[in-house]
PyMOL Python script that loads the backbone (N, CA, C, O; Angstrom):
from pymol import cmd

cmd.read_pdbstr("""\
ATOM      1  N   UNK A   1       6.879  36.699 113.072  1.00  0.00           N
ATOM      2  CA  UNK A   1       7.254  37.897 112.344  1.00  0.00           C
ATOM      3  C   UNK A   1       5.985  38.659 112.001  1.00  0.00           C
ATOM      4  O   UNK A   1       5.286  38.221 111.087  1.00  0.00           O
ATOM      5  N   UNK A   2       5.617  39.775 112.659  1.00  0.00           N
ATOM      6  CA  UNK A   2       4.751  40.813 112.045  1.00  0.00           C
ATOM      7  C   UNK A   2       4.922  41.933 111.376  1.00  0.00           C
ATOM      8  O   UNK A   2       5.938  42.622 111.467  1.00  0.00           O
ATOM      9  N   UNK A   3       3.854  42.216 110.593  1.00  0.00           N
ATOM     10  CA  UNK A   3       3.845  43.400 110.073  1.00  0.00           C
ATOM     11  C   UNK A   3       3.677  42.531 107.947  1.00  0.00           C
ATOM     12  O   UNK A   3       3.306  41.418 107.573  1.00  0.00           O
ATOM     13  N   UNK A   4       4.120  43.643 107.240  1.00  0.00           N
ATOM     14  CA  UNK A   4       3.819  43.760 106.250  1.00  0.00           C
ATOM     15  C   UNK A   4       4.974  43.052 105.343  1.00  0.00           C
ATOM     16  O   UNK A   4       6.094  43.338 105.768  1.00  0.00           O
ATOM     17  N   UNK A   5       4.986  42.076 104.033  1.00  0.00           N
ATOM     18  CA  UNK A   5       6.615  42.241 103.512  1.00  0.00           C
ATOM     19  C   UNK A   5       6.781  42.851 102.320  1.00  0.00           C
ATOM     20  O   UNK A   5       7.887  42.996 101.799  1.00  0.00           O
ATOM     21  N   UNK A   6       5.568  43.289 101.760  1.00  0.00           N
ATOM     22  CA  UNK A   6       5.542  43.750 100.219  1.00  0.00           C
ATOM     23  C   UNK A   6       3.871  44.033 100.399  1.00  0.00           C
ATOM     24  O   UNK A   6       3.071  43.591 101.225  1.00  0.00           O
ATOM     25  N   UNK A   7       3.718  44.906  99.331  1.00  0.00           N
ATOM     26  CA  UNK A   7       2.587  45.579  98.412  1.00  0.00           C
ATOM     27  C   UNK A   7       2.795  45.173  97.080  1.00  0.00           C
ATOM     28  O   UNK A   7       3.909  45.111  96.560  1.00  0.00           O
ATOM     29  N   UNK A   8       1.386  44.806  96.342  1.00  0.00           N
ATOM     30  CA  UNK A   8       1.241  44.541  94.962  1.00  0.00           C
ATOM     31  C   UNK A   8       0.417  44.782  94.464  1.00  0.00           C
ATOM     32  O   UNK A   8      -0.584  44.072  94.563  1.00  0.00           O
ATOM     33  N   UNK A   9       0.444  46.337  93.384  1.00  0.00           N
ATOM     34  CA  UNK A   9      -0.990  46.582  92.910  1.00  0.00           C
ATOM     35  C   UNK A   9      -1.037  46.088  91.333  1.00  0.00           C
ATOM     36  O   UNK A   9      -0.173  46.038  90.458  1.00  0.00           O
ATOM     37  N   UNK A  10      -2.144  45.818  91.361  1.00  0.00           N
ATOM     38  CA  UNK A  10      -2.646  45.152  89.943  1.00  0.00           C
ATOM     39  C   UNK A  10      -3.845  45.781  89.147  1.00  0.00           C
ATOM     40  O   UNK A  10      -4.936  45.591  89.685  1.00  0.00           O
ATOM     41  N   UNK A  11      -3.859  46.438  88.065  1.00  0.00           N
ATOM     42  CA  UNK A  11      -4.507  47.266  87.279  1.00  0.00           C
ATOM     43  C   UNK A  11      -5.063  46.106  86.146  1.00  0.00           C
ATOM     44  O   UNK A  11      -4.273  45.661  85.313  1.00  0.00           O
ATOM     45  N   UNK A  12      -6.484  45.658  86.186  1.00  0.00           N
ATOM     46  CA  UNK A  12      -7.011  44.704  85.079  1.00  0.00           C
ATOM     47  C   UNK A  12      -8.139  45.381  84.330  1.00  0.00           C
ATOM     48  O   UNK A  12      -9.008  46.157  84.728  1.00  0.00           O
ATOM     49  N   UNK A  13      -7.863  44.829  83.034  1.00  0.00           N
ATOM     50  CA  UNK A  13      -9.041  45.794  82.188  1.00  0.00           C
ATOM     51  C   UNK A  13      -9.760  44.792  81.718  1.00  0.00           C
ATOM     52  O   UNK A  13      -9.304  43.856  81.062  1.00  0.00           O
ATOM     53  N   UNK A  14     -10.787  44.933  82.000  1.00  0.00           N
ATOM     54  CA  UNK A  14     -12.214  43.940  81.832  1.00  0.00           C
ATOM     55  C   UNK A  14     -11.708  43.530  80.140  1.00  0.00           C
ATOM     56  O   UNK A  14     -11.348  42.394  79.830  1.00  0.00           O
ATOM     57  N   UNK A  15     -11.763  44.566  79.275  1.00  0.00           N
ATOM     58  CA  UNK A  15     -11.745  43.878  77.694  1.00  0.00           C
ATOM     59  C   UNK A  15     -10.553  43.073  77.331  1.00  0.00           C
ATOM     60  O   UNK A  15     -10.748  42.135  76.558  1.00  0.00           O
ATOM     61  N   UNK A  16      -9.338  43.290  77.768  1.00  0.00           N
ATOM     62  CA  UNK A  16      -8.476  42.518  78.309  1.00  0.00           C
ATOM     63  C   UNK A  16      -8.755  40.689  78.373  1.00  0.00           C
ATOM     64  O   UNK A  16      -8.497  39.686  77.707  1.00  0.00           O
ATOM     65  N   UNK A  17      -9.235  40.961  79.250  1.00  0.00           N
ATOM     66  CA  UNK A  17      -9.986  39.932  79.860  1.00  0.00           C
ATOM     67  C   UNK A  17     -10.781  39.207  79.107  1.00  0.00           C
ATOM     68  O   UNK A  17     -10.599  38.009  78.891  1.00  0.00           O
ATOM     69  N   UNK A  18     -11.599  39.798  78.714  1.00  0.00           N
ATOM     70  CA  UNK A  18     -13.332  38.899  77.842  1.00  0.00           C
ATOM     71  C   UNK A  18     -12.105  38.514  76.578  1.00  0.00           C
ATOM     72  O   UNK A  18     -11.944  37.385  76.115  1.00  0.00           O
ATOM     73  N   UNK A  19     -11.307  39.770  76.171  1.00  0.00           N
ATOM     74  CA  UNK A  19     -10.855  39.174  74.489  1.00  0.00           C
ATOM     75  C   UNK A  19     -10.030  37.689  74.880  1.00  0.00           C
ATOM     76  O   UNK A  19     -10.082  36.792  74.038  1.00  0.00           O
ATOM     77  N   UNK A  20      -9.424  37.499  75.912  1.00  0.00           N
ATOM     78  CA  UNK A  20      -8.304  36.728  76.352  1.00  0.00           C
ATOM     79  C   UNK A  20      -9.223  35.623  76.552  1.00  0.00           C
ATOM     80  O   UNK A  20      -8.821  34.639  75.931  1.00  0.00           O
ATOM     81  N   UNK A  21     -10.236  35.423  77.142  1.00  0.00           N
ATOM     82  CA  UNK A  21     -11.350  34.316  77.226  1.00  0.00           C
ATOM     83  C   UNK A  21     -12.101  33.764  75.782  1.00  0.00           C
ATOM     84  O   UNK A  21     -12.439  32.636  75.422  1.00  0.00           O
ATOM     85  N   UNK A  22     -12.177  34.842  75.264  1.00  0.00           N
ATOM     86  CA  UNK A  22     -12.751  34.394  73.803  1.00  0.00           C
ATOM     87  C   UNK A  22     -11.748  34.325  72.805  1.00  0.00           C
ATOM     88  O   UNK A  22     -12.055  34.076  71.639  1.00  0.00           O
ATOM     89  N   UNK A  23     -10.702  34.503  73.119  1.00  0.00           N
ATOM     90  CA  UNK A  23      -9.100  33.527  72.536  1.00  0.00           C
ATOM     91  C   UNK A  23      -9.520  32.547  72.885  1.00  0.00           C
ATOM     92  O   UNK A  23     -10.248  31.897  72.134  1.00  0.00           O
ATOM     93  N   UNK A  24      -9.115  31.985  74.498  1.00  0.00           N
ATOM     94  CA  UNK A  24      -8.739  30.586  74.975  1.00  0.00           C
ATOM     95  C   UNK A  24     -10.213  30.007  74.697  1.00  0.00           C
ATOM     96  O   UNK A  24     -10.133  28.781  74.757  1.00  0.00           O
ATOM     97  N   UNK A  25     -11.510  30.408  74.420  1.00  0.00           N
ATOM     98  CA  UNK A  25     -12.072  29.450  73.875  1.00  0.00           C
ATOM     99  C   UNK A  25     -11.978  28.636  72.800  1.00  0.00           C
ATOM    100  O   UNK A  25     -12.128  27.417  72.711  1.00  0.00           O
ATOM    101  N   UNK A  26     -11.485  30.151  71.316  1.00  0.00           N
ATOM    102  CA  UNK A  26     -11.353  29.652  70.597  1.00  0.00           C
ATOM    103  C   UNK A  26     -10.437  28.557  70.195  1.00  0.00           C
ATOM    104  O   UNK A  26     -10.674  27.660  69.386  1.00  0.00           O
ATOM    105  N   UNK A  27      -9.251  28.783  70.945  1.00  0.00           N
ATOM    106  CA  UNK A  27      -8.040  27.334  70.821  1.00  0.00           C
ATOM    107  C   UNK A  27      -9.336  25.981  71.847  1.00  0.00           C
ATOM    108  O   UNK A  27      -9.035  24.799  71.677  1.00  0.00           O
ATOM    109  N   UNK A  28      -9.971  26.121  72.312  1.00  0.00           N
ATOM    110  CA  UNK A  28     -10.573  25.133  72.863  1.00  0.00           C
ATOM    111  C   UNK A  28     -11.327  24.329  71.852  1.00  0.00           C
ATOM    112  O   UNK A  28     -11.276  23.100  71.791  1.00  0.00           O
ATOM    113  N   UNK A  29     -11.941  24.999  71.165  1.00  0.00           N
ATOM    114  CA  UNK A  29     -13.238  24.476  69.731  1.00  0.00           C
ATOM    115  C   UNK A  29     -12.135  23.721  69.010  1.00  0.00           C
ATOM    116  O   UNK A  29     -12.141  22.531  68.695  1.00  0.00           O
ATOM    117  N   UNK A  30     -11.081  24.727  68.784  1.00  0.00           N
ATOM    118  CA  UNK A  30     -10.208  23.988  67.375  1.00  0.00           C
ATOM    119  C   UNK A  30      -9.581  22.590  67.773  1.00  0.00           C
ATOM    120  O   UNK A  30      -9.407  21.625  67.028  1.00  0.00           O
ATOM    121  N   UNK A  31      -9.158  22.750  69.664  1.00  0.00           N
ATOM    122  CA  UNK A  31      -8.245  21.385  69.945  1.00  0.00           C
ATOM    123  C   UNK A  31      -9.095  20.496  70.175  1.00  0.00           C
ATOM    124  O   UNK A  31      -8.556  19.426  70.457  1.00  0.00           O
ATOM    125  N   UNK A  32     -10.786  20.456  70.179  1.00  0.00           N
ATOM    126  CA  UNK A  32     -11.930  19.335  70.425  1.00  0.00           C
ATOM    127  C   UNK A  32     -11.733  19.250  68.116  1.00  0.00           C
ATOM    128  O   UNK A  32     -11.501  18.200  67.516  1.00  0.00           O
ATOM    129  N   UNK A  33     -11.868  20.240  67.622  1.00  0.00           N
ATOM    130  CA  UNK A  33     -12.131  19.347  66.408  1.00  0.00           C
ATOM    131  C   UNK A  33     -10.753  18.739  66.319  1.00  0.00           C
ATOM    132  O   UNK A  33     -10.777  17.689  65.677  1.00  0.00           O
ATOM    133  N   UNK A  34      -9.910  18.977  66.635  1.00  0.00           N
ATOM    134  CA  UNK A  34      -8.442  17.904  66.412  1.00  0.00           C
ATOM    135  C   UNK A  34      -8.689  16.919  66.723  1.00  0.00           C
ATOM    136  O   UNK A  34      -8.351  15.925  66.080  1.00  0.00           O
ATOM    137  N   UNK A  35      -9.309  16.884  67.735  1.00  0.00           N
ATOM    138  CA  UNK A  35      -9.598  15.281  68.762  1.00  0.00           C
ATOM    139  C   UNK A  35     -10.520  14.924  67.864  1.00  0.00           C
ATOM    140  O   UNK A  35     -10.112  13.945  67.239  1.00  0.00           O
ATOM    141  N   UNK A  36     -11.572  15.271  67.520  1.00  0.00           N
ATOM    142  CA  UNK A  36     -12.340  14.487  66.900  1.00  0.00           C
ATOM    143  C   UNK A  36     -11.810  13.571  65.753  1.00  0.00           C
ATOM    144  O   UNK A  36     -11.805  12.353  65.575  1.00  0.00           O
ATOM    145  N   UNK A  37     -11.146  15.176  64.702  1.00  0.00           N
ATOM    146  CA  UNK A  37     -10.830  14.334  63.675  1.00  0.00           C
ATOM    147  C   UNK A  37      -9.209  13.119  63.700  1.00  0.00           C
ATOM    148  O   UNK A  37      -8.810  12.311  62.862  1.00  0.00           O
ATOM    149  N   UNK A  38      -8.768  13.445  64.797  1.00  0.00           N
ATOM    150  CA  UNK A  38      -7.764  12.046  65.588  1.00  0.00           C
ATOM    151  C   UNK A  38      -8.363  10.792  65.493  1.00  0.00           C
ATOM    152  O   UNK A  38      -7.952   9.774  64.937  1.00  0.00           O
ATOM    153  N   UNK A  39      -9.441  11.015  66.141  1.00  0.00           N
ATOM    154  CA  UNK A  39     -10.196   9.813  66.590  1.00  0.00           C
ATOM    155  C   UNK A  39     -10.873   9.121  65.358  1.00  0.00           C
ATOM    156  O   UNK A  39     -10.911   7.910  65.141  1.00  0.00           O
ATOM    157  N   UNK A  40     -11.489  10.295  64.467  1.00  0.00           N
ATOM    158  CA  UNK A  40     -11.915   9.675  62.801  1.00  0.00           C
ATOM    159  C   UNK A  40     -10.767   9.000  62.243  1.00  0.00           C
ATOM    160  O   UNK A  40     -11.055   7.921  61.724  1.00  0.00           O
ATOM    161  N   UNK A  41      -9.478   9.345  62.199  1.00  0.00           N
ATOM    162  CA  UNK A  41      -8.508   8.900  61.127  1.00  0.00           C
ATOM    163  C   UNK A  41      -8.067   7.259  61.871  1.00  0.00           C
ATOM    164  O   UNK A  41      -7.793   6.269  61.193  1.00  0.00           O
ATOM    165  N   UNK A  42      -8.093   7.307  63.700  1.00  0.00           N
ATOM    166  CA  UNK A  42      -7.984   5.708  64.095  1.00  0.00           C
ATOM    167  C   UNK A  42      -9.023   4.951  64.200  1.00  0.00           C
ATOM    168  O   UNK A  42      -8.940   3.772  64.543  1.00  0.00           O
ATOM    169  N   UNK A  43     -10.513   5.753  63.815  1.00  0.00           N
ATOM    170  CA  UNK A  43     -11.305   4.980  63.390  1.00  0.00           C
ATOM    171  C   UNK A  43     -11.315   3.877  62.030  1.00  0.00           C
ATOM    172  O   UNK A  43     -11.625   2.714  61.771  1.00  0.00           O
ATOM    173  N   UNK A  44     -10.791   5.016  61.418  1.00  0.00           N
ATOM    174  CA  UNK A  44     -10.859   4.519  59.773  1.00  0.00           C
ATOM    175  C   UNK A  44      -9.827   3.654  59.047  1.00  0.00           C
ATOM    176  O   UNK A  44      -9.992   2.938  58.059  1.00  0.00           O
ATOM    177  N   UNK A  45      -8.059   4.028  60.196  1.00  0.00           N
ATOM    178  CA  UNK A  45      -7.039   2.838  60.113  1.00  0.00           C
ATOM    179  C   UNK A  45      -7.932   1.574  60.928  1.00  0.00           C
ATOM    180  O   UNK A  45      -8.112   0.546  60.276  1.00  0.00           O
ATOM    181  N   UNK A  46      -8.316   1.620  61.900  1.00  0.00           N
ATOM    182  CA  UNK A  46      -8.667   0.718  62.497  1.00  0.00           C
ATOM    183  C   UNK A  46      -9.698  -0.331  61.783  1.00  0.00           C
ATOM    184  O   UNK A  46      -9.594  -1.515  62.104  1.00  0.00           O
ATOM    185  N   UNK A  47     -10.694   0.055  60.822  1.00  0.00           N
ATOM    186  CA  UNK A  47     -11.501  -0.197  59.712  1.00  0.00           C
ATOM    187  C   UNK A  47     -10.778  -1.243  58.801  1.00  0.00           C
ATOM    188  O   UNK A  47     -11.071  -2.439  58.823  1.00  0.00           O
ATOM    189  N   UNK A  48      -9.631  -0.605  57.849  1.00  0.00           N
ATOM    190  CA  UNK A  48      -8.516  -0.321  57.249  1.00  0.00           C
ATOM    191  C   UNK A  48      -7.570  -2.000  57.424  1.00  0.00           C
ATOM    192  O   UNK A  48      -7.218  -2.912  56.676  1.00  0.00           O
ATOM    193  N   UNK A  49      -7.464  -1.593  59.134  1.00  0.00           N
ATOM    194  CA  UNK A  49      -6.684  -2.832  59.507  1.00  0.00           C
ATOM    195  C   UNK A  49      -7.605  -4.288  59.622  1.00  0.00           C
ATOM    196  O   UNK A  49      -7.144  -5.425  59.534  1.00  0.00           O
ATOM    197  N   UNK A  50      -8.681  -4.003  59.789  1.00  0.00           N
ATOM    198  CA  UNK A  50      -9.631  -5.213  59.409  1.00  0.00           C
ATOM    199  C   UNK A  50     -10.114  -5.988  58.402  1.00  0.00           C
ATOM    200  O   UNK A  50     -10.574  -7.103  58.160  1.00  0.00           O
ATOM    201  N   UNK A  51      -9.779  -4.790  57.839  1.00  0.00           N
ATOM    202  CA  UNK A  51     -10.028  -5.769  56.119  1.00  0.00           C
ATOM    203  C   UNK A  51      -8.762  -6.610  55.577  1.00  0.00           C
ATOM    204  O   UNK A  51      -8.801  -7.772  55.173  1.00  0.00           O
ATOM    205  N   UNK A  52      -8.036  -6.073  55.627  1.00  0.00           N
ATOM    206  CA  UNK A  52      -6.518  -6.727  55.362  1.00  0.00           C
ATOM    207  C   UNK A  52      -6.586  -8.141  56.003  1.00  0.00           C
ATOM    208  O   UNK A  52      -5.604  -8.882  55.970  1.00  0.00           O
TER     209      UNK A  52
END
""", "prot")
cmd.dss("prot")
cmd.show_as("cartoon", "prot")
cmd.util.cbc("prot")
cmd.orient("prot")
């Protein structure tokens, strides 16, 4: 089958863009301090469960 089956134009705006990246970073920072502080609280049950 030749020839063409569709056209698709796409209009992107750079600031668009950068703000949408420096969103998804920011959910990136916040879901590493989640992890961290995850990992502090089964540190500290884990502590917790040793003394008992």
């Amino acid at each position: 089958m030749a020839g063409t089956i569709g056209e698709l134009s796409v209009k992107v705006n750079v600031v668009d863009i950068a703000e949408t990246i420096r969103g998804l970073k920011s959910i990136q920072r916040e879901a590493k301090k989640a992890t961290q502080a995850l990992r502090d609280l089964e540190s500290a049950q884990l502590k917790a469960g040793e003394r008992e």
